[in-house]
N, C-alpha and C positions, 0 to 999 in steps of 0.2 A: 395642107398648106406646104408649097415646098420649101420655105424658109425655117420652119420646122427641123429637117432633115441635116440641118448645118451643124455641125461640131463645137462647141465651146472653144476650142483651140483659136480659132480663125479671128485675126482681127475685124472690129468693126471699126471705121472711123463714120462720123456723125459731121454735116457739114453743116457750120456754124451759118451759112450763108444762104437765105430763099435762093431755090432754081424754078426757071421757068420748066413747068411739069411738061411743055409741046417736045420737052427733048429727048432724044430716043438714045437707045445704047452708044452710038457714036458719040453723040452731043454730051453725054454725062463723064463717060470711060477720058475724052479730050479734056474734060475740065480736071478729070483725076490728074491726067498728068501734066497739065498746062497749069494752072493752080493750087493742085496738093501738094505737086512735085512726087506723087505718091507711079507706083506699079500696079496697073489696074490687073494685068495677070498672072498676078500671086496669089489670088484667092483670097483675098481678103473683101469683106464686105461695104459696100460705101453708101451709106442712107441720105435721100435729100427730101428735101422739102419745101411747098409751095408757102408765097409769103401767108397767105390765108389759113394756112397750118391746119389745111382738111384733106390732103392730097401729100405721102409722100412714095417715093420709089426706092427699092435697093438694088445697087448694082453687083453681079455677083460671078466671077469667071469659074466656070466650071467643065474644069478638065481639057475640054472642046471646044468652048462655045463662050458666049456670053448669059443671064439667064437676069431676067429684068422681072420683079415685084412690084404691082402698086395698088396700093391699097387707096380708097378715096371714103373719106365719113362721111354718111348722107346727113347726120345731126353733129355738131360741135366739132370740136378740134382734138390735132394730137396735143399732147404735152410734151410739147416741146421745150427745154429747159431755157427761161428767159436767165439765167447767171452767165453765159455763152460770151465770150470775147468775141467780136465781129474777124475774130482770125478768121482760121481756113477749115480745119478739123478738129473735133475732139474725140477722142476712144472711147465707147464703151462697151459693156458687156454683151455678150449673147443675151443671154438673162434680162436689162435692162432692153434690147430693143425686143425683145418678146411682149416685157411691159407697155414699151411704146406701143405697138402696133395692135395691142388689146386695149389702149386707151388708158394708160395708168400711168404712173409719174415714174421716173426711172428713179430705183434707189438712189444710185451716188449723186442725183440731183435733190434729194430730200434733205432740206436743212434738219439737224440732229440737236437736240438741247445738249448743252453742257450742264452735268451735273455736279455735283459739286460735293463733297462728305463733310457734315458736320459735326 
């Protein structure tokens, strides 16, 4: 997988908003900066997703080029985190979208009991 090969350093933002999956590098990299307000060639990572949450893509500038991922689920959906302000972006880990894309709940989305010492 070459999303594998990425660094833990590099941000990821995570777009709080379904995109139409028909979009290609132009159409995604345009929303980065016409909606994120973000720099799509900084190297950092931008994950979207279709409203049916079976289909998403990462957008990724490297070095040269642009370099597009998309994975699609032939059963179920990602887990995609329903706590999500209908903002624009949220951050998260290299780590957590490794989870996404194996199909698993991203940690900092995992509600945590409070424990309490009595």
């Amino acid at each position: 997988m070459i999303v594998k090969r990425l660094e833990s350093r590099e941000p990821v933002y995570l777009s709080c908003n379904a995109v139409d999956m028909r979009k290609s590098i132009n159409g995604l990299a345009a929303i980065v900066q016409g909606h994120f307000k973000l720099d799509p060639f900084k190297g950092a990572l931008f994950v979207f997703c279709n409203g049916q949450r079976d289909k998403i893509k990462v957008l990724h500038w490297d070095k040269d080029g642009f370099a597009l991922y998309y994975k699609r689920r032939e059963r179920g959906r990602f887990c995609w985190p329903t706590t999500l302000d209908k903002g624009e972006t949220v951050n998260i880990t290299i780590k957590d979208l490794y989870r996404l894309l194996d199909g698993l709940f991203m940690e900092q989305f995992i509600p945590h009991k409070n424990y309490k010492i009595i």
